[in-house]
C-alpha positions in Angstrom: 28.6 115.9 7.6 29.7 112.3 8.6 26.8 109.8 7.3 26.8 106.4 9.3 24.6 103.6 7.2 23.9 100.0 7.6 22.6 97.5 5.2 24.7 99.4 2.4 25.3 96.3 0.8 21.7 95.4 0.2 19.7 95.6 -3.0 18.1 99.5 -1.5 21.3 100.5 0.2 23.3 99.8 -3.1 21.3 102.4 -5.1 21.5 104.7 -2.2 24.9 104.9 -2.0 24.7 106.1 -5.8 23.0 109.5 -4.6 26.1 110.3 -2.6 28.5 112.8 -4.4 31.4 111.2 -2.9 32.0 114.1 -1.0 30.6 113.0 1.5 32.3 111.1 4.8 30.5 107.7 5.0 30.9 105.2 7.6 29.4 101.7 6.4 28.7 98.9 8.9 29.2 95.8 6.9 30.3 92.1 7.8 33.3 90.5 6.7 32.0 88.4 3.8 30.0 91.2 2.3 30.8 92.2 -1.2 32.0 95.6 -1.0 32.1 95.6 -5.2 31.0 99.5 -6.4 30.9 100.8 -2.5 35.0 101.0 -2.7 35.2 104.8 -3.3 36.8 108.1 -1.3 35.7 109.2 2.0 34.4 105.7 2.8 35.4 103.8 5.7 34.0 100.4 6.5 33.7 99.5 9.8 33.3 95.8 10.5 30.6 94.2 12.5 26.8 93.8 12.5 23.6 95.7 14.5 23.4 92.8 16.6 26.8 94.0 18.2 26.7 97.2 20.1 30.3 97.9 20.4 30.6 97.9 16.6 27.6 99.7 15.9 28.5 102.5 18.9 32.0 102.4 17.3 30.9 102.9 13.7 28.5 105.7 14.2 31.4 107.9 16.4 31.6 111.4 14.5 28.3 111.1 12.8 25.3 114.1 12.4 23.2 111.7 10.0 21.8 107.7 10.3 20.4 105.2 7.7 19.7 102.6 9.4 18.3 99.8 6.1 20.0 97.0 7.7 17.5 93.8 8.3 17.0 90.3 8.1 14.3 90.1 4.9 14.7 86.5 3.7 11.8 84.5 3.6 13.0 81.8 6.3 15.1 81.2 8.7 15.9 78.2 10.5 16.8 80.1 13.3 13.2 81.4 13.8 14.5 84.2 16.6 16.6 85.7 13.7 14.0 88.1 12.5 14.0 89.5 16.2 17.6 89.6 16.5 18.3 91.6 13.9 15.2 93.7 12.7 14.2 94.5 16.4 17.0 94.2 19.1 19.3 95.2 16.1 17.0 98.1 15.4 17.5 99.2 19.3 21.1 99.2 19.1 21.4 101.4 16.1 18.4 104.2 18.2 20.5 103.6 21.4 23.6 105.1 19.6 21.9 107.4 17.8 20.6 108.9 21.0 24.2 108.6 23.0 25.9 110.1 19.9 23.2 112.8 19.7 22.6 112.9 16.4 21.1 115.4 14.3 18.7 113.0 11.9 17.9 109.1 11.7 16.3 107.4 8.5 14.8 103.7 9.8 13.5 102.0 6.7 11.0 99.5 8.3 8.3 98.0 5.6 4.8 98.8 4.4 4.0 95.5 6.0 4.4 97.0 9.3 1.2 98.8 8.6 -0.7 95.0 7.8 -2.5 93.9 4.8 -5.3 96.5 3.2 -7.9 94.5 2.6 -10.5 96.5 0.2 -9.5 100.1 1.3 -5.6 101.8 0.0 -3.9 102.7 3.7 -1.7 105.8 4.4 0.6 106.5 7.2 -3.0 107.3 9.5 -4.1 103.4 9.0 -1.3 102.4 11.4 -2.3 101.0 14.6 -2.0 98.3 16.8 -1.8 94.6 16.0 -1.9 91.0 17.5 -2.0 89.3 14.3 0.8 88.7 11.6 1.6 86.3 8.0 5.6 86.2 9.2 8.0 86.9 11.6 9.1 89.2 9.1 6.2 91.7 9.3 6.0 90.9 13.2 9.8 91.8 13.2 9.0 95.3 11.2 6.0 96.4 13.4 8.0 95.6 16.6 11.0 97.9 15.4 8.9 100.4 14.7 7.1 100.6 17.9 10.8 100.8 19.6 11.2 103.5 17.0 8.5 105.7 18.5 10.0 105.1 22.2 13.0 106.4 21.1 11.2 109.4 19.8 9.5 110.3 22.5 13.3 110.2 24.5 14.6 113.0 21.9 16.0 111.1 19.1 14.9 112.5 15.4 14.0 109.5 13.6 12.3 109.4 10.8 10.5 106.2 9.5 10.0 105.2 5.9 8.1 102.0 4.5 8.9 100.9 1.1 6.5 98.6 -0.9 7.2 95.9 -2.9 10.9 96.9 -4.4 12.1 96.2 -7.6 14.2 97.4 -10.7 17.8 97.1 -11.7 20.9 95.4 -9.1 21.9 92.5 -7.4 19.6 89.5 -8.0 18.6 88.0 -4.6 16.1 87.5 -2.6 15.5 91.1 -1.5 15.2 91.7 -5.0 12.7 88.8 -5.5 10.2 90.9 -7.9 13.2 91.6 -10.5 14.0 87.8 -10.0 10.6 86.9 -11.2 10.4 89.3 -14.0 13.8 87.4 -14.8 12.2 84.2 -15.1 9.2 85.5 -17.0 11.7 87.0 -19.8 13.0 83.1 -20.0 10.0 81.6 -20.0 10.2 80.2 -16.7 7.5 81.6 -13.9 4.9 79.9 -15.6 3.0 79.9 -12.3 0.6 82.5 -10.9 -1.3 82.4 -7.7 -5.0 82.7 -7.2 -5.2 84.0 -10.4 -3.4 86.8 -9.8 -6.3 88.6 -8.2 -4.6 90.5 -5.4 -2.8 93.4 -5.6 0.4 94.9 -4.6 1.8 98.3 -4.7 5.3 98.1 -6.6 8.3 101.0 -6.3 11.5 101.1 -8.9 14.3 101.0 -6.3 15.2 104.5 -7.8 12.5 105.8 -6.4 12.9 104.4 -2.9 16.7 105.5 -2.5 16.0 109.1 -3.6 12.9 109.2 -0.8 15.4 107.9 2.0 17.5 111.1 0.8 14.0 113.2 0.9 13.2 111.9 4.2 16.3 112.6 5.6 16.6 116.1 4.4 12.5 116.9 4.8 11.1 114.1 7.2 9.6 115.4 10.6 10.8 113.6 13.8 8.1 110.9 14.8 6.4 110.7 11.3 6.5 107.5 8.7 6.1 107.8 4.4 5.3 105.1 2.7 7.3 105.1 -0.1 5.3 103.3 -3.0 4.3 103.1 -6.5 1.1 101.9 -8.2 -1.1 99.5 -6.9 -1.9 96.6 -9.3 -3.0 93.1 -9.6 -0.8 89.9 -10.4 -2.7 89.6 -13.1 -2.6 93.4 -14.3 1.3 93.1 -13.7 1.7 90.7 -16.0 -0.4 92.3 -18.7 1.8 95.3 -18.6 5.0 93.2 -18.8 3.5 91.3 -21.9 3.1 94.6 -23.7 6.6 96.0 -22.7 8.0 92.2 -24.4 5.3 92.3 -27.2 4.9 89.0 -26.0 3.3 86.5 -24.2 4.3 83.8 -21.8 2.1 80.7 -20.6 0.7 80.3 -17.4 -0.5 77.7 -15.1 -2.7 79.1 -12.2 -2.2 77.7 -8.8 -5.2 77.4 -6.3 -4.4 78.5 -2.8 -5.2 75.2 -1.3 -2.6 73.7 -3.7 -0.2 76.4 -3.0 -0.4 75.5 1.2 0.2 71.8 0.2 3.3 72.6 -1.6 4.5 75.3 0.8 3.7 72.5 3.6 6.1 70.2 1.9 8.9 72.4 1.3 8.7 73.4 5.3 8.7 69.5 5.4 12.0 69.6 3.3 13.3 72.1 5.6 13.3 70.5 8.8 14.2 66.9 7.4 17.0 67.8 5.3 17.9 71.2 6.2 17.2 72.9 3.0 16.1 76.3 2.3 12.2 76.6 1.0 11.2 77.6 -2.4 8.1 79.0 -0.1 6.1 78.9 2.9 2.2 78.8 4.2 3.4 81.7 6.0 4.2 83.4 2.9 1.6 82.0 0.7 -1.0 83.6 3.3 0.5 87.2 2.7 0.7 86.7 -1.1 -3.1 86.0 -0.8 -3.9 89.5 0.9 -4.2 93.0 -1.0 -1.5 95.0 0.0 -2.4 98.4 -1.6 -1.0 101.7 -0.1 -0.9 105.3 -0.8 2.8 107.6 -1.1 0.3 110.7 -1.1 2.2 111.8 2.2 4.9 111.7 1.1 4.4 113.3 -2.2 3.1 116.4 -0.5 5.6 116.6 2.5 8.9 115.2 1.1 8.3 115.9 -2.7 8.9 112.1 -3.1 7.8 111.3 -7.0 7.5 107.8 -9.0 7.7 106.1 -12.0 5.0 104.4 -13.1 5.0 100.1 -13.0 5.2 100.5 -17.1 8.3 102.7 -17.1 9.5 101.1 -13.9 9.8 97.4 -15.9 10.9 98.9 -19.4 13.5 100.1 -17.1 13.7 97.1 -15.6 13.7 94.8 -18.6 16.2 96.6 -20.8 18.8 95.9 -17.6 17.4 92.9 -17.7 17.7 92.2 -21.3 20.9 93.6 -21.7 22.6 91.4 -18.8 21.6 89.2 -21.0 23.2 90.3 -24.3 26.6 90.6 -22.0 
């Protein structure tokens, strides 16, 4: 069967397209000045374009039975604030509307666990989802608004299947989607120094080997209309840190950061942004989400997709040894 997939290029779609035999027929919607480096293999034909352009995406999908739509815009800022809804939501639309028109059999959307908000003092599932006014970034607006176009399309006969990552991280490309692996970088060298808030709140963090084998679980198990949350453990800053120490046998300095000095500094790199048009280390936006518990349960998906994960200890000694021997080459 003919697999059409967007974002393949991306720090999730990369390890993705290492579950595919090579047998199988893959069309790949990718720009022009992506680097197609370890995608260039047999039965793969790129098509050029992006999911803010029907006519490529339409074009791209022709022949198809299966979808993965991972493409979206994840950075942490914009200076086109309207980019987030370009791309995660009308782009999102394009990709269901040729789904449907192409009638095909399956559809994979990987939106975020943001979409389902902050947890507070209780670990969400899938049934915590519900309607919201209120958002930390565009991004997380972005997500929530795809996925309510997601269950429009559902109810017009499309079988999509949602899936919401966590906080990814583990061995590939280092960037900004892969910001926790970044940091983990920069602890190894002695340079994150910094935590926030005293790395109180927590997170729930996923090897990216985990989250590409449960797209290929959801696609193969998922029901039509349902979302997994496809997660890890749910730890503290703080606890993170601890666990990385003992995996290093050793222990870096660190300087914590109130929030109120946190907003000042995000304040003046938005400051920086709009006066000399250069990209922020951070925003208040994002400084407000770092200060919220984000804890979340893959229980769901456990039972229904047979999804399974490493846990955060394994996940970074897998992690570090990449690391560590990146930097050895």
């Amino acid at each position: 069967m003919s697999i059409f997939i967007t974002g393949a290029t991306g720090f999730i779609g990369r390890k993705l397209m290492e579950k595919f035999s090579g047998e199988e027929p893959l069309h790949l919607l990718v720009r022009k000045q992506s680097n197609l480096t370890s995608l260039e293999k047999k039965n793969i034909k790129f098509f050029y374009g992006d999911v803010t352009n029907k006519d490529s995406v339409f074009e791209g999908m022709r022949g198809c039975e299966k979808v993965f739509h991972l493409a979206a815009y994840a950075k942490s800022f914009s200076f086109d604030k309207d980019e987030y809804f370009k791309i995660n939501v009308l782009g999102a639309i394009n990709v269901f509307e040729s789904a449907l028109k192409h009638q095909v059999q399956k559809l994979v959307f990987t939106s975020s666990c943001v979409a389902l908000g902050p947890s507070q003092d209780k670990v969400l599932t899938e049934k915590d989802w519900k309607e919201r006014n209120h958002f930390y970034t565009e991004y997380e607006k972005s997500k929530y608004q795809a996925e309510i176009e997601a269950e429009k399309f559902v109810v017009k006969g499309l079988n999509l299947v949602i899936v919401n990552p966590t906080r990814v991280y583990g061995p590939g490309e280092l960037n900004e989607s892969n910001s926790v692996t970044k940091i983990v970088e920069k602890y190894i060298k002695g340079r994150f120094p910094l935590i926030l808030n005293k790395g109180k709140e927590i997170g729930n963090y996923a090897l990216v080997e985990d989250i590409a084998l449960g797209h290929i679980l959801a696609m193969e198990k998922g029901k039509a209309g349902q979302r997994y949350i496809l997660g890890g453990e749910n730890v503290s800053l703080k606890d993170f840190f601890f666990i990385l120490n003992e995996i290093l046998r050793e222990k870096h300095w660190q300087i914590n950061i109130p929030p109120k000095m946190a907003k000042f500094f995000a304040f003046l790199e938005e400051k920086k942004a709009i006066f000399l048009k250069k990209y922020p280390v951070i925003t208040r936006s994002w400084v407000d989400t770092f200060l919220q518990n984000w804890a979340y349960s893959s229980e769901k998906a456990e039972k229904e997709l047979g999804y399974k994960y490493h846990s955060l200890r394994k996940g970074l000694e897998i992690t570090c040894n990449w690391l560590l021997n990146l930097k050895r080459n």
